[in-house]
Steps between C-alpha positions, in 0.01 A plus 500: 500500500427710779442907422763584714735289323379604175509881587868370639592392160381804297677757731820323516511464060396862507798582679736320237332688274291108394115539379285191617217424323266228550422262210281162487863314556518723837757778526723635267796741573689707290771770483269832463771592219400194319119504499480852388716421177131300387221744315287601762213261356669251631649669845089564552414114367763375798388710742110425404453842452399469088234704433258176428574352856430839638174540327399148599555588843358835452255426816706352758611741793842577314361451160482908419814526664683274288368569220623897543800347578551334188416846346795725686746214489416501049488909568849496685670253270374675143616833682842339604560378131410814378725680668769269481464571084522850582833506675664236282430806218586744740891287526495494154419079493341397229159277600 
């Protein structure tokens, strides 16, 4: 597949709100709203951006890049479930 056909592809899912990811089958698409609902172990396996393909990589050109990546993207998600706890107290929802 050509790059710009590819970056085509990726752009256009983006816009209908689709994550493509490539696997060894080729690519996969999926609703955004459907991949998050996964434990972000497995969003980061997907996206080969577990922390034992990023240290494997470690010294390729995007290697230190992905792997602090894979850091905010764990950061972000315990943060987001964190504070999701905290307003489901806040409403009075029991977790």
């Amino acid at each position: 597949m050509a790059k710009e056909e590819l970056r085509e592809i990726v752009l256009d899912e983006m816009k209908k709100g689709v994550i493509v990811f490539r696997t060894i089958e080729g690519l996969v698409k999926q609703p955004l709203s459907e991949f998050v609902k996964q434990p972000i172990e497995g969003q980061l396996y997907d996206i080969n951006r577990d922390m034992a393909t990023c240290l494997a990589f470690l010294d390729e050109p995007m290697g230190v890049n992905n792997f602090a990546s894979m850091f905010l993207l764990t950061y972000y998600y315990e943060k987001c479930n964190e504070l999701e706890k905290k307003l489901k107290e806040y409403e009075g929802v029991q977790v």
